[in-house]
C-alpha positions as CSV (number, residue, x, y, z in Angstrom):
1,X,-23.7,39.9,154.7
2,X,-26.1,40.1,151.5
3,X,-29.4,39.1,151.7
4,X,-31.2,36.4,149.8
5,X,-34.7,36.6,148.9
6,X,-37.0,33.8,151.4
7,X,-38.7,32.0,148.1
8,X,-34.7,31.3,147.2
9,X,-34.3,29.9,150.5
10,X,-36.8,27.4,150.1
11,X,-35.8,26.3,146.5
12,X,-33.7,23.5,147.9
13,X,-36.6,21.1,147.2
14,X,-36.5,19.6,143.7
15,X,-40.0,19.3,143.4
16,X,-40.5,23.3,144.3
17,X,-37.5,24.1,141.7
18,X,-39.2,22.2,138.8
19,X,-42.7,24.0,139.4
20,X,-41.4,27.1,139.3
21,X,-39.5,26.6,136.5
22,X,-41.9,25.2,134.7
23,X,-44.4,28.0,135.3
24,X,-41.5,30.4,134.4
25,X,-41.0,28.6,130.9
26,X,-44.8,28.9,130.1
27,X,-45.0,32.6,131.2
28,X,-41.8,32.9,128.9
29,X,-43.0,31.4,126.1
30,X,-46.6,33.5,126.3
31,X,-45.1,36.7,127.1
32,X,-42.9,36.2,123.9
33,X,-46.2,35.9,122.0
34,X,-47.7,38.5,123.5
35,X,-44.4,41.0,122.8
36,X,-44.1,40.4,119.4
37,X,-47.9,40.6,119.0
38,X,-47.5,44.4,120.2
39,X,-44.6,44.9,118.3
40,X,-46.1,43.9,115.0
41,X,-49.5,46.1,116.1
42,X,-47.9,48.7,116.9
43,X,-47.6,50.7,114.3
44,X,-51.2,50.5,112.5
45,X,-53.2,53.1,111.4
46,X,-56.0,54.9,112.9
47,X,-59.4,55.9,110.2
48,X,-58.4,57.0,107.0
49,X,-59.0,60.7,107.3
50,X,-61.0,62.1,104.7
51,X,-63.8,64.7,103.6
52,X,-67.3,63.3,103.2
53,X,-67.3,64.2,99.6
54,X,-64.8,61.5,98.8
55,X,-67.5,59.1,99.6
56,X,-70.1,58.4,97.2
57,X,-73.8,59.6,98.3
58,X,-76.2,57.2,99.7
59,X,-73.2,54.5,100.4
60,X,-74.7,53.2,103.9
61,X,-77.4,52.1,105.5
62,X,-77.3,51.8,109.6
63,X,-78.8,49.0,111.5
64,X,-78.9,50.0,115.4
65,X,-80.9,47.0,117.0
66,X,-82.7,48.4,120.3
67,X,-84.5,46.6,123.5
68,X,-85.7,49.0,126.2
69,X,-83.2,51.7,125.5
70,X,-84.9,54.6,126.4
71,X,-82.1,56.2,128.2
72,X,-79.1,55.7,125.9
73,X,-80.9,56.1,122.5
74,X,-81.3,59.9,121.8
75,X,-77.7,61.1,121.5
76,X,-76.9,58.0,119.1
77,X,-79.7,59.1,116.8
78,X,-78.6,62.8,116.9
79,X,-75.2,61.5,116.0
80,X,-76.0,59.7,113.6
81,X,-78.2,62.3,112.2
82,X,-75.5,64.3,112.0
83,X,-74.0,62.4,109.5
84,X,-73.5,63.2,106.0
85,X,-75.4,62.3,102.6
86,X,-73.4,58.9,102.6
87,X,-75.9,57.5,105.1
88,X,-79.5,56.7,102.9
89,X,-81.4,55.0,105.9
90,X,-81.2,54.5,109.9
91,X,-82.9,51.5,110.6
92,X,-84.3,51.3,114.1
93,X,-84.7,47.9,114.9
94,X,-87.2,47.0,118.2
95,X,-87.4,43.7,119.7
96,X,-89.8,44.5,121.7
97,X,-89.2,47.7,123.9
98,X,-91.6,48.8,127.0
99,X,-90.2,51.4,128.2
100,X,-90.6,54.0,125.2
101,X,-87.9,53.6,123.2
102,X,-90.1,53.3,120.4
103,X,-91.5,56.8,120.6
104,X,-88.2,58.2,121.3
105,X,-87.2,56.8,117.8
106,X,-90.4,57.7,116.0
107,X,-90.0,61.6,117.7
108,X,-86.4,61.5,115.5
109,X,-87.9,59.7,112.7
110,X,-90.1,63.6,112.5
111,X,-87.0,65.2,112.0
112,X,-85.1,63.3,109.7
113,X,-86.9,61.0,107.2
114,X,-83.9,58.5,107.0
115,X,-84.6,57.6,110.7
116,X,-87.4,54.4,110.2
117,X,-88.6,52.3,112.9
118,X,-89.2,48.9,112.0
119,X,-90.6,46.4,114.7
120,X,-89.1,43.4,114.3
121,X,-90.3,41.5,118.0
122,X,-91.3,38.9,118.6
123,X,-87.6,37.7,118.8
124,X,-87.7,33.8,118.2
125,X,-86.7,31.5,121.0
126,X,-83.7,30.3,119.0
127,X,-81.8,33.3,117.9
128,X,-79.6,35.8,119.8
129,X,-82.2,38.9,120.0
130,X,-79.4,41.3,118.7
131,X,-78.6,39.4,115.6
132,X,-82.4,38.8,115.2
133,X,-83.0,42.5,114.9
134,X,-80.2,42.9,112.3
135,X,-81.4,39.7,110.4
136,X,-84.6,41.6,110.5
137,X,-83.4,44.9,109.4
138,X,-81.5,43.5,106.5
139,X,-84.6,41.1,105.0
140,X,-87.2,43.5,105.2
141,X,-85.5,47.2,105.0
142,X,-84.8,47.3,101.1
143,X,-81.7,47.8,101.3
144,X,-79.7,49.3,98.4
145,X,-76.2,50.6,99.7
146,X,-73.6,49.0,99.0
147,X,-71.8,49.1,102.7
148,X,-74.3,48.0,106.2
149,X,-73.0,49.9,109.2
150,X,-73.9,48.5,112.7
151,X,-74.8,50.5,115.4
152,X,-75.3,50.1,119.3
153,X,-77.7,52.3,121.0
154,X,-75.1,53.4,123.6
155,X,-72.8,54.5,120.7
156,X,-72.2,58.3,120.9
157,X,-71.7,59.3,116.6
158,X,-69.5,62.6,115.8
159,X,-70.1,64.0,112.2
160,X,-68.1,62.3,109.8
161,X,-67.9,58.5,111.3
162,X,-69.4,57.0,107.9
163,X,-67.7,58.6,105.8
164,X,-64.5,58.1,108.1
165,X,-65.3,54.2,108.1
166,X,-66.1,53.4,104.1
167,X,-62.8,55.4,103.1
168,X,-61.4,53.3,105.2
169,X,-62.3,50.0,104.4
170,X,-61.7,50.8,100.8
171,X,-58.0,52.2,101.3
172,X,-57.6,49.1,102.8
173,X,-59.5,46.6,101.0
174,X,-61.2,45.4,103.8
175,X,-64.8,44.0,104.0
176,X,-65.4,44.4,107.2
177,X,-64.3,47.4,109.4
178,X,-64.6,47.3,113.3
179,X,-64.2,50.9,114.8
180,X,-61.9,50.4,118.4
181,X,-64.3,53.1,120.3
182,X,-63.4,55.2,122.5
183,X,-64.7,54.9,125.8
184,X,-66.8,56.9,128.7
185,X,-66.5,55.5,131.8
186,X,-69.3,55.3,134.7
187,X,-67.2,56.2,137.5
188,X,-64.6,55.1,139.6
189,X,-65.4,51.6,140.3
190,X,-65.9,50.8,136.4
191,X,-62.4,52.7,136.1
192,X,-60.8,50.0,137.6
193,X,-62.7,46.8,136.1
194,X,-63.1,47.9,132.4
195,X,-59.1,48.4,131.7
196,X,-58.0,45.8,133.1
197,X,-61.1,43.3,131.0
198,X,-59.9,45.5,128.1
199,X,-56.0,44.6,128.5
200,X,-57.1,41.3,128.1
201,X,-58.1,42.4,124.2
202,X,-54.9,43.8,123.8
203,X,-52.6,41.5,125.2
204,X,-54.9,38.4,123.0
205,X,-55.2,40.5,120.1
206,X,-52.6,43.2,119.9
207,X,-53.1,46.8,119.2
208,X,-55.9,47.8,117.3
209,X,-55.4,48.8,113.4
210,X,-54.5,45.6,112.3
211,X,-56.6,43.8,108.8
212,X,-56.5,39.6,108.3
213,X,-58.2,37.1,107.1
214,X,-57.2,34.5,109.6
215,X,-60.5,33.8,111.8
216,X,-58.0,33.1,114.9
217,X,-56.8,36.9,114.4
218,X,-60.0,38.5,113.6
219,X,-61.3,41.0,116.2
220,X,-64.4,43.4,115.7
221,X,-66.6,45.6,117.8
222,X,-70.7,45.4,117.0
223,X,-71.1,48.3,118.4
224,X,-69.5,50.1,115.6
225,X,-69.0,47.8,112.2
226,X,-69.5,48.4,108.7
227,X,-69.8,45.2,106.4
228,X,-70.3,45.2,102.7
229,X,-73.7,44.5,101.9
230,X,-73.1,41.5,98.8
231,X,-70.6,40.1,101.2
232,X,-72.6,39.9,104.3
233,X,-75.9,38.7,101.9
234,X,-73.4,35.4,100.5
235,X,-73.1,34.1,104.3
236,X,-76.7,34.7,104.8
237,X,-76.6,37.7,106.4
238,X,-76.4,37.3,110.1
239,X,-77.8,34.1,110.9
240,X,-74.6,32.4,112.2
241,X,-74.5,34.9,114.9
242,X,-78.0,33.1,115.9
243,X,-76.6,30.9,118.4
244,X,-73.8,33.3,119.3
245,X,-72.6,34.9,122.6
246,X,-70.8,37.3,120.6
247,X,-72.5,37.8,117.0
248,X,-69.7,40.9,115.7
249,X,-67.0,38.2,116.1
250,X,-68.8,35.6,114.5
251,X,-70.0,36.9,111.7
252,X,-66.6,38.5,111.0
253,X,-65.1,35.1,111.2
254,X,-67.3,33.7,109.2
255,X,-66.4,36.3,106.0
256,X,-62.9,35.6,107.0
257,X,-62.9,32.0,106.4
258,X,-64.6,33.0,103.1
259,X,-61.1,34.9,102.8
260,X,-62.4,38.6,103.4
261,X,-60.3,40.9,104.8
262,X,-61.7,41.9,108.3
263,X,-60.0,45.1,109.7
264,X,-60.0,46.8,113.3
265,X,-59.1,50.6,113.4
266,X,-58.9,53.0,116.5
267,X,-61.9,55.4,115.7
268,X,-60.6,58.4,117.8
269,X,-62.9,61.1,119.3
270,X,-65.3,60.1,116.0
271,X,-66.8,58.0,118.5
272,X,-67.8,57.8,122.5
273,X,-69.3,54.7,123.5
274,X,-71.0,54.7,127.6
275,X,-71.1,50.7,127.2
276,X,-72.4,50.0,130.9
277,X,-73.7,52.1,134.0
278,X,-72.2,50.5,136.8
279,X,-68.5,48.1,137.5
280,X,-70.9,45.6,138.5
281,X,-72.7,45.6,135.2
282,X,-69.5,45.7,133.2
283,X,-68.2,42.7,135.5
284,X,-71.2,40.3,135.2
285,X,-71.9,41.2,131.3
286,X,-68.6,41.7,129.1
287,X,-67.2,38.6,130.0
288,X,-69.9,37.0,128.0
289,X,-68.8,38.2,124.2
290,X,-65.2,39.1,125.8
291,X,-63.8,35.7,125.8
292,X,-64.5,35.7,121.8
293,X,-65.8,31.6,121.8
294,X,-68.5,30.2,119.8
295,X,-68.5,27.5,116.7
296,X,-65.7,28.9,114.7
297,X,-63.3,29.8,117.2
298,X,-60.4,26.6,117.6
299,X,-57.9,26.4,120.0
300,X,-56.5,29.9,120.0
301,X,-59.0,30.6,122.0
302,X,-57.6,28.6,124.9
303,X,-53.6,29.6,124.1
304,X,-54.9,33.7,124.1
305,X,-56.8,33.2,127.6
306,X,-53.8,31.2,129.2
307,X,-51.8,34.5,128.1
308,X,-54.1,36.4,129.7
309,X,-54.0,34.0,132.7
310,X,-49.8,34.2,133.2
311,X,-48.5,37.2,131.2
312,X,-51.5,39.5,132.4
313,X,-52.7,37.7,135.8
314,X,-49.9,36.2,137.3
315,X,-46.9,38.7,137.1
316,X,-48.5,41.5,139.0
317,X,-49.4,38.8,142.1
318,X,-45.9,37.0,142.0
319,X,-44.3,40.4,142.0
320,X,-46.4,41.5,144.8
321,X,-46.1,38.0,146.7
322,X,-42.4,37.6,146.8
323,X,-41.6,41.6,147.3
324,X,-43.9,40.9,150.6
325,X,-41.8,37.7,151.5
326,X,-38.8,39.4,151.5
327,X,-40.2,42.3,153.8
328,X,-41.1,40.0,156.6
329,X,-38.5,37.5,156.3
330,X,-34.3,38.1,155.4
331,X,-32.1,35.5,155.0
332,X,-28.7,35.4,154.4
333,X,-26.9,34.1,151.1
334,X,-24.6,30.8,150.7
335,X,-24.6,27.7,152.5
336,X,-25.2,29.1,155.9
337,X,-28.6,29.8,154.6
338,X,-29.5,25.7,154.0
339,X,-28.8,26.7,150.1
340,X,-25.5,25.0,149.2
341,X,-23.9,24.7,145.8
342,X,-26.1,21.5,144.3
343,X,-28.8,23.5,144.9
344,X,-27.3,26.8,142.8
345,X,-29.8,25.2,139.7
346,X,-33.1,25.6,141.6
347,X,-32.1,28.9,143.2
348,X,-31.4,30.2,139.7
349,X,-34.6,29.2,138.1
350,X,-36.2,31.2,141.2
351,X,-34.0,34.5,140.6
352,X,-35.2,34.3,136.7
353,X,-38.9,33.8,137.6
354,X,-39.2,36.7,139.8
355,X,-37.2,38.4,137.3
356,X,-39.4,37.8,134.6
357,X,-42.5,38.8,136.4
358,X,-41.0,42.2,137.4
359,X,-40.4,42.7,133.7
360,X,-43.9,41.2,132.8
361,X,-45.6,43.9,135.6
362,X,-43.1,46.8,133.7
363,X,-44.7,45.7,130.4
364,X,-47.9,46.1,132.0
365,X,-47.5,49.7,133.7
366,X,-46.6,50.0,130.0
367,X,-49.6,49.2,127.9
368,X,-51.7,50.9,130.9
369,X,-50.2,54.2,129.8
370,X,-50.5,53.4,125.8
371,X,-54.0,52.3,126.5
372,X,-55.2,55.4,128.0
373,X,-56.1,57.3,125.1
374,X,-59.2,55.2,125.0
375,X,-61.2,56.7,127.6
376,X,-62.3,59.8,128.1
377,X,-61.5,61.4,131.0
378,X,-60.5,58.1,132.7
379,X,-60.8,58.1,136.7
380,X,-57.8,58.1,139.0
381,X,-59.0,54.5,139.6
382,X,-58.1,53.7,135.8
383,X,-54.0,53.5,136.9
384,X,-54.6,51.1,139.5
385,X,-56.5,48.4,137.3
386,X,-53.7,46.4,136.9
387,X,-54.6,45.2,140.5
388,X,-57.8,43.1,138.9
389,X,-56.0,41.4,136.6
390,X,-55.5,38.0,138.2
391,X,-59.4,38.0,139.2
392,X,-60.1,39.0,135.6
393,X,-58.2,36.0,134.0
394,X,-60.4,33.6,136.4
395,X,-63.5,35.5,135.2
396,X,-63.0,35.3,131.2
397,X,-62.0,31.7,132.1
398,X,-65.6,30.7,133.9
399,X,-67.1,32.5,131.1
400,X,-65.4,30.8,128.2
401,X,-66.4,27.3,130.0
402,X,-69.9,28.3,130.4
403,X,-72.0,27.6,127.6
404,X,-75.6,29.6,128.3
405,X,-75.5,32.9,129.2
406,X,-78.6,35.2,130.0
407,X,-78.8,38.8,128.2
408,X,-81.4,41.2,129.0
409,X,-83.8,38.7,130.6
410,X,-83.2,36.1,127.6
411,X,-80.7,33.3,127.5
412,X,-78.3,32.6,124.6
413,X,-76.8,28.8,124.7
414,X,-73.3,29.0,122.4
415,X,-73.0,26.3,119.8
């Protein structure tokens, strides 16, 4: 006698049969978006390659905005002094360091004269402190280049990044170019949170390589972004990322709706980026900027995070729910089983839900191996990830309904 998975046997009830189904048509409907948002990503380029005397001299200037980075700082500023003659200046932009950062810069600044510190605390009560410190950097640093590269102090540079970047952008008419950095994790715990927030990019946004200049499609990365200095001066430079939970996003946004081409482009091993130091620091902090809200961001916001909610979070826990049904509970097929032919309708939608989220978890196992090529050396840990990806849909969710966030001791209320 065949057996009948237990959920079936209890699809008699018409209310049961019309919930699932109804979740089953919305996963459907998502995962289709998500699928053919991979599909058209697929197959977008990586940086430009090129040699750094196809760029112009003296084409950049680099903003990296600090607070209290004492740790992180010195191998960004050797990377970046190991770029070539297209970068003019380094900025170094303070906001109010205590804990030597400052000297760390300044002991650079002796070695290369484009390195210049420039203080720019106090950071006023009303502005995001990172896009304070780049507001500053671009008023008062005399800018000349024609491109603005931002830089995060935990950003790891390899010879040839500019250059890499600006042939980019202009192969690709682009005016703003996010690098998708490759990744060092902390350890094992952090191996098994940051893939599975970072699936949630990728399933919202598709793979990275991708140029628009639809604000609902537009991703970018702050921690590696070059932005053509006239453009970025017309919005007035970074102010709308004042208010802003993440300023890269906003900012880019705001050029797109001005009908600039923002792109995205994997960097490679151009770039190593240790973004936090712990799974609990990545957990409490990327959410914030992760769910991509603030004033120009419409209801794609909410469609992207329900995909994230029942293409990326659900499967995995429906798969794993009814596989352990059936192990503790067997019931034969047919009417001797309570499931006669009127109810052949409801058991059906059942079959193609479970179905669906089998296929949903395979799509998954597959993006976890695509996905791997942006960490270095990723923990053991970093294949089981998948298994936080129902608490992480709850977690960009609480975020993206929360409007004041706190940052480094200082509290940033979205618009």
């Amino acid at each position: 006698m065949s057996r009948r998975h237990p959920a079936l046997s209890r699809s008699g009830s018409p209310i049961l049969a019309a919930i699932v189904l109804l979740v089953g048509s919305v996963q459907a409907f998502l995962a289709a978006r998500v699928v053919l948002r991979l599909i058209r990503t697929g197959s977008q380029p990586s940086l430009t390659a090129t040699a750094s005397d196809d760029v112009a001299d003296d084409s950049v200037t680099v903003l990296v905005p600090v607070l209290n980075e004492a740790e992180r700082l010195g191998p960004c500023l050797a990377g970046l002094t190991a770029q070539g003659r297209e970068v003019n200046a380094i900025l170094v932009l303070d906001g109010g360091s205590t804990d030597g950062t400052v000297d760390l810069a300044r002991q650079h600044a002796r070695r290369d004269d484009r390195i210049r510190v420039m203080d720019a605390s106090p950071v006023p009560d009303d502005w995001n402190g990172k896009a304070w410190n780049l507001q500053y950097g671009l008023g008062r640093g005399a800018i000349t280049t024609p491109w603005i590269l931002t830089v995060d102090a935990d950003v790891r540079p390899r010879p040839g990044l500019a250059a890499r970047l600006v042939a980019h952008a202009a192969a690709n008419d682009v005016t703003v170019l996010s690098g998708a950095t490759r990744q060092r994790l902390s350890g094992p715990g952090e191996g098994l949170v940051h893939p599975a927030l970072l699936t949630s990019l990728v399933y919202r946004y598709g793979i990275p390589g991708a140029a628009t200049s639809d604000p609902d499609d537009v991703q970018a990365n702050g921690q590696c972004m070059l932005i053509r200095r006239d453009a970025l001066e017309t919005i007035g430079g970074f102010a709308d990322g004042r208010h802003s939970v993440c300023e890269d996003v906003t900012i880019a946004r705001r050029l797109a709706i001005g009908g600039h081409r923002v792109g995205f482009a994997e960097t490679g091993d151009l770039v190593e980026v240790a973004m936090y130091g712990s799974a609990g620091e990545a957990w409490a902090n990327w959410p914030r900027s992760l769910t991509m809200r603030d004033q120009f961001a419409g209801h794609a916001v909410a469609t992207r995070l329900a995909e994230v909610t029942f293409v990326q979070g659900l499967p995995l826990v429906i798969a794993l729910g009814t596989a352990l049904l059936g192990r503790r509970h067997h019931y034969p097929s047919g009417s001797g089983a309570g499931i006669g032919s009127r109810h052949w309708g409801a058991r059906r939608a059942v079959e193609l839900v479970i179905a669906l989220n089998r296929g949903l978890v395979m799509l998954r196992i597959g993006v976890l191996v695509g996905m791997v090529r942006a960490y270095e050396r990723p923990p053991v840990t970093y294949w089981l990830s998948p298994l936080l990806d129902a608490p992480v849909a709850v977690r960009l969710i609480q975020s993206a309904l929360r409007r004041t966030h706190t940052w480094r001791g200082r509290s940033i209320s979205r618009s």
